[in-house]
C-alpha positions as CSV (number, residue, x, y, z in Angstrom):
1,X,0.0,0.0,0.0
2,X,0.9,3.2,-0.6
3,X,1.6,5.8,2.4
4,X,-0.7,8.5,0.6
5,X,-3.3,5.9,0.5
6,X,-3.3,4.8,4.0
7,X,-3.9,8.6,5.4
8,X,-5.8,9.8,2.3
9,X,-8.8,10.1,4.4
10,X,-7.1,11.7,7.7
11,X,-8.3,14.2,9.8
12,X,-5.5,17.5,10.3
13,X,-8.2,18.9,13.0
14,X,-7.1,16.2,16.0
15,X,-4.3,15.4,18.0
16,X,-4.9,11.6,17.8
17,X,-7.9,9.5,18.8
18,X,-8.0,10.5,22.3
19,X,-8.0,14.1,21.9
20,X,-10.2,15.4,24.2
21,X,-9.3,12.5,26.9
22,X,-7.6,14.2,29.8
23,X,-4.7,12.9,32.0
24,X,-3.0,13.8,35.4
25,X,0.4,12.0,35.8
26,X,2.5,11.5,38.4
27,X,5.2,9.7,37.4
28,X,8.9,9.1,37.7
29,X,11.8,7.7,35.5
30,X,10.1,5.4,32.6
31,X,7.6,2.9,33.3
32,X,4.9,5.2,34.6
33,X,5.8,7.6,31.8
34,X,6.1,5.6,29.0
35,X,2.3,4.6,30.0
36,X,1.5,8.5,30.0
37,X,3.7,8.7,26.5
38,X,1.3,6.4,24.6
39,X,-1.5,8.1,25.7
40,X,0.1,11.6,24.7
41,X,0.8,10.3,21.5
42,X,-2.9,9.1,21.2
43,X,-4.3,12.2,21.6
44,X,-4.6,12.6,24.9
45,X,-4.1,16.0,26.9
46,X,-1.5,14.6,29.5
47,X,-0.5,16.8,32.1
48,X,2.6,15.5,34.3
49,X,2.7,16.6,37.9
50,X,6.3,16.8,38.5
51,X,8.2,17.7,41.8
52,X,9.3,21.4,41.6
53,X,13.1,20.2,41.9
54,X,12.2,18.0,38.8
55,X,12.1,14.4,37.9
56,X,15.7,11.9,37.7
57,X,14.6,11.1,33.9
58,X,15.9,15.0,33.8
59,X,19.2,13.8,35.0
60,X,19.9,10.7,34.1
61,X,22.9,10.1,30.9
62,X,22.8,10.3,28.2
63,X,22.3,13.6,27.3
64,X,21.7,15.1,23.4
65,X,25.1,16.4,21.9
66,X,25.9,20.1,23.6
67,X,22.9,20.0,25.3
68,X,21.3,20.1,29.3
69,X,19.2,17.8,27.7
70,X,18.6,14.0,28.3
71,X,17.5,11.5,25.8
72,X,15.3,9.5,28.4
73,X,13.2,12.4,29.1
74,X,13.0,14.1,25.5
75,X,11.6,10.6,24.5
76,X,9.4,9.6,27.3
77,X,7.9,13.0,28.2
78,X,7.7,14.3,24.7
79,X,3.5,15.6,23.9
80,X,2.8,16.3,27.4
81,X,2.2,19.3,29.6
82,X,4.0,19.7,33.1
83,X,3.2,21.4,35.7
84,X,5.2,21.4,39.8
85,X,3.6,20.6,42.9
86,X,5.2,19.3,45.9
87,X,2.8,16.9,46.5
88,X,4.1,16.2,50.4
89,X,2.9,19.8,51.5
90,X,-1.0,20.6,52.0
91,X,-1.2,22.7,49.7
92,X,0.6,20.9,47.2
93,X,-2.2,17.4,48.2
94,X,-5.7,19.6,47.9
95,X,-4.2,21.5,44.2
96,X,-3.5,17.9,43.3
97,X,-7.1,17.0,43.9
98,X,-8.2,19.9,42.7
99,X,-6.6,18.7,39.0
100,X,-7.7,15.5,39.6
101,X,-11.5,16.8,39.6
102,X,-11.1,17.7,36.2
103,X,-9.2,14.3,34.5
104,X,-10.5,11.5,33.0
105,X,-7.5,9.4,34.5
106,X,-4.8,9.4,37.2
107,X,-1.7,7.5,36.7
108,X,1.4,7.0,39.0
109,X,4.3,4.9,39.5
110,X,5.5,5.3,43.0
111,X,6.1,2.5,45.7
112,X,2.6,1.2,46.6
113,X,1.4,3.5,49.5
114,X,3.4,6.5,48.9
115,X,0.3,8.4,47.2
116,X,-1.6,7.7,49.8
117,X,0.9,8.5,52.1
118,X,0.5,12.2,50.6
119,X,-3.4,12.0,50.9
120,X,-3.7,11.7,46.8
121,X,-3.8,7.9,46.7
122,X,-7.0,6.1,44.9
123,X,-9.2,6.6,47.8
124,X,-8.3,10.0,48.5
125,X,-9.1,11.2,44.6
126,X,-12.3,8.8,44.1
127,X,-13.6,11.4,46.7
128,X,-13.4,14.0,44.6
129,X,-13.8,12.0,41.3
130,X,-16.2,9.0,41.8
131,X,-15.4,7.6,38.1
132,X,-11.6,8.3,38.1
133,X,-9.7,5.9,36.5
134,X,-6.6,5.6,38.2
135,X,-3.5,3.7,36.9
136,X,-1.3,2.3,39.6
137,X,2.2,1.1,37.8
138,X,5.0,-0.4,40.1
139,X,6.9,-3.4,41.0
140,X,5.7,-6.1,42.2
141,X,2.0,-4.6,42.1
142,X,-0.3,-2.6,45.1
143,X,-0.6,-6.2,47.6
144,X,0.9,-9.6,47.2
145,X,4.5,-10.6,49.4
146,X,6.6,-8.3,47.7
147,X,4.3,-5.6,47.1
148,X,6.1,-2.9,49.8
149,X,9.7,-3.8,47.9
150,X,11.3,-1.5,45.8
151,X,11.9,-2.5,42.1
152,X,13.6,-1.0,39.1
153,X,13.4,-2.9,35.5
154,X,16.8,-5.3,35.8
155,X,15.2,-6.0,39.6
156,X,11.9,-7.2,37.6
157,X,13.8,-9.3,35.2
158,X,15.9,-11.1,37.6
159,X,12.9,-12.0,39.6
160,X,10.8,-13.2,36.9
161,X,13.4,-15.8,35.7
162,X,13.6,-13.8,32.7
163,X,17.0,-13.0,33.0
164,X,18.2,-16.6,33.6
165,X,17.4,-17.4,30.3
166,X,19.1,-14.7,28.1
167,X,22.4,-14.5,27.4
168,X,24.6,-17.5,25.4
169,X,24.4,-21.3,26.4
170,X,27.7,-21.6,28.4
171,X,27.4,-18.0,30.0
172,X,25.8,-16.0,32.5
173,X,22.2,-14.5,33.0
174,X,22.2,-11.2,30.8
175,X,19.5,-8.3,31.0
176,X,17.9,-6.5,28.7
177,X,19.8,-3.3,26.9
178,X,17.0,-1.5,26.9
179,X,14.3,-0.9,29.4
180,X,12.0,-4.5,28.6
181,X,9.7,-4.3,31.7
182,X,9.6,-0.7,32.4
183,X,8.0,-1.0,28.6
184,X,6.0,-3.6,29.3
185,X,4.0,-2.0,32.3
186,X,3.7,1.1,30.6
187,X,1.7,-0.7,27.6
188,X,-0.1,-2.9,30.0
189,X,-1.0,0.4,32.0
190,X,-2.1,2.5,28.6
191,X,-4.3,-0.9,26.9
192,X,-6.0,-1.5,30.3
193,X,-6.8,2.3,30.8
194,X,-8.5,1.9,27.2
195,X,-10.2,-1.2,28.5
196,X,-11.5,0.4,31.8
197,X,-12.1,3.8,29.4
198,X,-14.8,1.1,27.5
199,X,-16.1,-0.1,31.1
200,X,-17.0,3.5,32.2
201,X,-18.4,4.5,29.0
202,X,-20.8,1.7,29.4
203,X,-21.4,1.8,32.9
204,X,-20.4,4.9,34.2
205,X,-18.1,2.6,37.1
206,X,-14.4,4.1,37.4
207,X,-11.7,2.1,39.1
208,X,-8.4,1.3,40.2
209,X,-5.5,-0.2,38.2
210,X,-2.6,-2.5,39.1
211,X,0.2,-2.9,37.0
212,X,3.1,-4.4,38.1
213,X,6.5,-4.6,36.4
214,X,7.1,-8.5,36.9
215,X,3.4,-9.5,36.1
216,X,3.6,-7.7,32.7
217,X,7.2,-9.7,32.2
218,X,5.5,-13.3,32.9
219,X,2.4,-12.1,30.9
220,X,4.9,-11.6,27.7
221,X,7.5,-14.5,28.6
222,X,5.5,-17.4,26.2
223,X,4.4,-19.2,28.7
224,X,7.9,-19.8,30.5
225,X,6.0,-19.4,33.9
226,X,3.8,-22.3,33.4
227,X,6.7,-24.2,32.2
228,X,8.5,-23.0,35.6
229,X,5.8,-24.3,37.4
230,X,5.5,-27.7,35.5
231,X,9.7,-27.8,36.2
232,X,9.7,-28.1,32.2
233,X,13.5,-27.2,31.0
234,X,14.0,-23.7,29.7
235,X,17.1,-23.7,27.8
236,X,18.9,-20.6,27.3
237,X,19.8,-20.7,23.4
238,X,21.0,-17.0,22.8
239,X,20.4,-16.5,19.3
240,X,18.5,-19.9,18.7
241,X,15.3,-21.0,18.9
242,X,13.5,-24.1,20.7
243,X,10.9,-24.7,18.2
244,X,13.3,-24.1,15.0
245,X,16.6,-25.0,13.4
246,X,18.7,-23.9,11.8
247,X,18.3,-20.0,13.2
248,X,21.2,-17.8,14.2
249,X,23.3,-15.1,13.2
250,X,25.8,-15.5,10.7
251,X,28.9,-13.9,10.1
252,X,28.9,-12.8,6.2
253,X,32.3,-11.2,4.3
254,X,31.3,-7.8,5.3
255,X,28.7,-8.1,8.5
256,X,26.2,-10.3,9.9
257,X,22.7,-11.3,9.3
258,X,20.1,-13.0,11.4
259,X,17.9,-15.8,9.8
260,X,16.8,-18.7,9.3
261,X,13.7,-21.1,8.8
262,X,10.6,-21.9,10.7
263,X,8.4,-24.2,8.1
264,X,9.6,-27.4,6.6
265,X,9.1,-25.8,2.8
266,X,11.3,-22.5,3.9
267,X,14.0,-25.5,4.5
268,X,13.4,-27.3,1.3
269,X,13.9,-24.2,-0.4
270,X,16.9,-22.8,1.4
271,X,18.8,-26.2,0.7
272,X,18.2,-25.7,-3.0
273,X,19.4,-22.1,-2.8
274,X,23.1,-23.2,-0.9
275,X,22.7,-27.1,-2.7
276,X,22.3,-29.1,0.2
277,X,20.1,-31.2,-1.1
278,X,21.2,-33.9,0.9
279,X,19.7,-33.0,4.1
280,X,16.5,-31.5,2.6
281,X,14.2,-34.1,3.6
282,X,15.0,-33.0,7.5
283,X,11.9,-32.0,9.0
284,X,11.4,-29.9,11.9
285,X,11.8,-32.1,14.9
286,X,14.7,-33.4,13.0
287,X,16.4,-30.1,12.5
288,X,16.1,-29.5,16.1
289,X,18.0,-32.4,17.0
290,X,20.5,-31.5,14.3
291,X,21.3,-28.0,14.8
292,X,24.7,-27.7,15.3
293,X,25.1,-29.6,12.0
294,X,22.6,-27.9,9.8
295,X,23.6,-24.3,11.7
296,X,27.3,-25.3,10.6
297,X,26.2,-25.6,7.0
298,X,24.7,-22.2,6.8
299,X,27.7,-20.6,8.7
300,X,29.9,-22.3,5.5
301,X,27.3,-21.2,3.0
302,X,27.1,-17.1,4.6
303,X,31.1,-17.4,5.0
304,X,31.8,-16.8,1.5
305,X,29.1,-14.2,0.5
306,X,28.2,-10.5,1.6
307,X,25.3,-9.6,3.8
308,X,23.4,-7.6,0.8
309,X,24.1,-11.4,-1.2
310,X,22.7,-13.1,1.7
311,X,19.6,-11.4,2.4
312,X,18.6,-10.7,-1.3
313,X,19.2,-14.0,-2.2
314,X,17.2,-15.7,0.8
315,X,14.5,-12.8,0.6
316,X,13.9,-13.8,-3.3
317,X,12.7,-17.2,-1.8
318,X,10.7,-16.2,0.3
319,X,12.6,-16.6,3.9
320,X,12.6,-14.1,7.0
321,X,16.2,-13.0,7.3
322,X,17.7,-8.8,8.0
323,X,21.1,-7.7,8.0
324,X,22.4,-7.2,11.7
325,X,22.3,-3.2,11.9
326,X,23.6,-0.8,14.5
327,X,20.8,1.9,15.5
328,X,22.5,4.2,13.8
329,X,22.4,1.8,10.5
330,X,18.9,1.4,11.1
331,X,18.1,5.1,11.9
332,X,19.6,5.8,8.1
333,X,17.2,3.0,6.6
334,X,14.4,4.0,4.4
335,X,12.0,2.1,6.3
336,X,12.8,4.4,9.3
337,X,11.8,7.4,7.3
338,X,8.7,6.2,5.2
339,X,6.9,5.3,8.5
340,X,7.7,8.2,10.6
341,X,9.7,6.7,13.3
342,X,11.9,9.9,13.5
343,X,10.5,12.9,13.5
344,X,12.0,16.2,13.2
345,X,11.3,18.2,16.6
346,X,12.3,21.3,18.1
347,X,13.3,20.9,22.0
348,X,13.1,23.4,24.6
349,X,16.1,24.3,24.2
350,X,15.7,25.3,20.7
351,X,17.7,22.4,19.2
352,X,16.1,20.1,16.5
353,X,16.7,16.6,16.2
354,X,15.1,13.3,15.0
355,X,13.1,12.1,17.7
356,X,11.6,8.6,17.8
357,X,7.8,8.8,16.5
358,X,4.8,7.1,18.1
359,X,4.7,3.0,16.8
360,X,0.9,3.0,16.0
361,X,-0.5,4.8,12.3
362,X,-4.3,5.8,12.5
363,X,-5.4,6.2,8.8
364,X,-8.2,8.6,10.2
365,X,-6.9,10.4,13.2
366,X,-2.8,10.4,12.6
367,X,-0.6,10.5,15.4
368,X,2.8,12.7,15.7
369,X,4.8,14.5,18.0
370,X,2.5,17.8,18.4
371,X,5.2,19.0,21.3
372,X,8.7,18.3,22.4
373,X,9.2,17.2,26.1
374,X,8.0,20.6,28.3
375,X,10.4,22.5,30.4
376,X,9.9,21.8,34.1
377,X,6.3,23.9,35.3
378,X,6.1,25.2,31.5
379,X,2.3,25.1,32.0
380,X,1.7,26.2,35.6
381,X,0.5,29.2,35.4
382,X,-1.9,28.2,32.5
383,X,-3.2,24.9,34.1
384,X,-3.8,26.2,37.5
385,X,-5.3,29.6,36.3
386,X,-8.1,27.4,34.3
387,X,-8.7,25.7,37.6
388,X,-9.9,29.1,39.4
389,X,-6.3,30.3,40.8
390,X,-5.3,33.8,40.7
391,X,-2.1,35.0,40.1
392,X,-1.5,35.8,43.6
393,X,-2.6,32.7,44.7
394,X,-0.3,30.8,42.5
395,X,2.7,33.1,43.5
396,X,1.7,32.0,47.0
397,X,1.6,28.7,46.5
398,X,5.6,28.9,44.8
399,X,6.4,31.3,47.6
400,X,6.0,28.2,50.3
401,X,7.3,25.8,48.1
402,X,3.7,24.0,47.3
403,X,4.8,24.6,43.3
């Protein structure tokens, strides 16, 4: 299909499909946020309630070339508004409420019990909101044996078994590079506000929702913690797969690519293509129990050819195979740039630079970055004023430290 087709009948007049949809955040580092990013990128007016001393996102490396700047929080806080309110004075608690009477949702990420700690937990804003929805994200989840522990995303995959099976066969565990169950929560936190969104619409009920960091790991581990429970063996294979052989990456004359086959005919035909006929009859479960051969006679095959020789050739047969890119090769691909994944944005700070795009295309109501990441109470005076404040109220409330 082509691009112009897909939006030909989009609409230039919304921010997404949940424009309108209002959201009070308060949320730390990236799990919480990345929950509040999706629905920013929806549409949604999200407005982050940040302490006045600012978040750690806004601190934590790296930071943009010759820039104050951090890549976390440009990415993660990116279509949002922000406002400051010290949540632990008085003051700070009843303007909290007093935003929360006007959102749709609430959504937060601190240790269970902190919120309502403060006086703003569920309880405290269902008084003044009786069909809030409000979005708990943490750890190990709002009750359960763990539930009062801290966690952070390596925590959540070293407890969920996840990271004893990545890494290579005769190493050690391995994390994630990149933030796996800090993502996970923060989709499972922005699908299940949709799906409570749907329950209120039809009922008029709000309610409270508990995401937790390991449950959305075990949710998305394909069914490794039923096999933990049944003591079934979960090998760690690194690049391999249990239910296919030969798959791996292979080391070409100029790089590396990552393929293999799945189906018996993808095998048929890549013996024909590298004339191994010989072992073509090998089905599946044979492959399996074969794989260091069959792996060896791909390695021989990729050996002698380039990568762009490899994956046009295998690609022309119809088999799943990509060259192994860096980010930055993969930032530079076409594909990047045909389907919006970085978008030219101008930061607070006046510099412009590609910024990773939202994943989901709605032919009728596009998404896009409308706003780069706001500076820290960029929207106080505006947010509060529209919630009856005067300006000398609000210069009161900074004076004590409450904003």
């Amino acid at each position: 299909m082509d691009k112009k087709d897909f939006f030909s009948n989009a609409r230039n007049d919304l921010r997404g499909p949940l424009d309108g949809l209002r959201v009070v955040e308060a949320t730390t580092t990236w799990a919480g946020p990345m929950a509040g990013c999706l629905l920013a990128d929806f549409g949604a007016t999200v407005i982050k309630v940040e302490h006045p001393e600012g978040e750690v996102a806004r601190l934590l490396p790296p930071f943009l070339p010759d820039s104050e700047l951090t890549l976390l929080h440009e990415t993660v806080n990116r279509n949002k508004h922000n406002v400051t309110i010290e949540l632990r004075k008085p003051e700070g608690r009843d303007l909290f409420l007093k935003l929360c009477e006007t959102a749709d949702i609430v959504l937060e990420n601190f240790k269970p019990g902190t919120l309502s700690d403060w006086g703003v937990g569920y309880s405290d804003v269902v008084k003044v909101k009786p069909d809030v929805i409000y979005a708990s994200v943490s750890g190990y989840g709002q009750f359960g044996p763990n539930s009062e522990r801290a966690c952070y995303d390596p925590i959540a995959q070293a407890f969920t078994g996840w990271l004893s099976v990545n890494g290579e066969p005769d190493g050690g565990p391995i994390k994630a590079p990149t933030f796996l169950g800090d993502d996970l929560a923060g989709m499972n936190a922005a699908m299940s506000i949709l799906a409570a969104l749907h329950h209120r619409t039809a009922t008029g009920e709000g309610q409270q929702i508990d995401v937790a960091l390991v449950d959305g790991i075990w949710a998305s581990s394909n069914g490794n913690l039923t096999a933990g429970a049944l003591d079934m063996p979960i090998p760690r294979l690194a690049n391999q797969f249990a239910i296919a052989a030969p798959v791996n990456v292979y080391e070409c004359s100029d790089g590396q690519i990552y393929g293999g086959v799945l189906l018996d005919a993808h095998w048929v035909a890549l013996c024909e293509l590298i004339g191994c006929d010989e072992v073509s009859h090998c089905l599946a479960p044979e492959r399996i129990q074969r794989r260091d051969e069959l792996n060896k006679i791909v390695v021989d095959w990729c050996a002698k050819r380039t990568t762009d020789e490899v994956v046009d050739s295998m690609v022309a047969i119809g088999l799943t195979v990509a060259r192994v890119n860096s980010f930055s090769d993969a930032a530079r691909h076409p594909n990047a740039k045909e389907r919006d994944m970085l978008q030219m944005t101008e930061l607070s700070d006046g510099a412009t630079i590609p910024l990773t795009g939202p994943a989901a295309k709605f032919s009728r109501t596009p998404t896009r970055i409308n706003n780069p990441a706001p500076t820290l109470g960029q929207n106080n005076t505006d947010v509060f004023k529209a919630l009856g404040l005067t300006d000398t109220q609000i210069m009161e409330l900074k004076k004590i430290g409450a904003i």
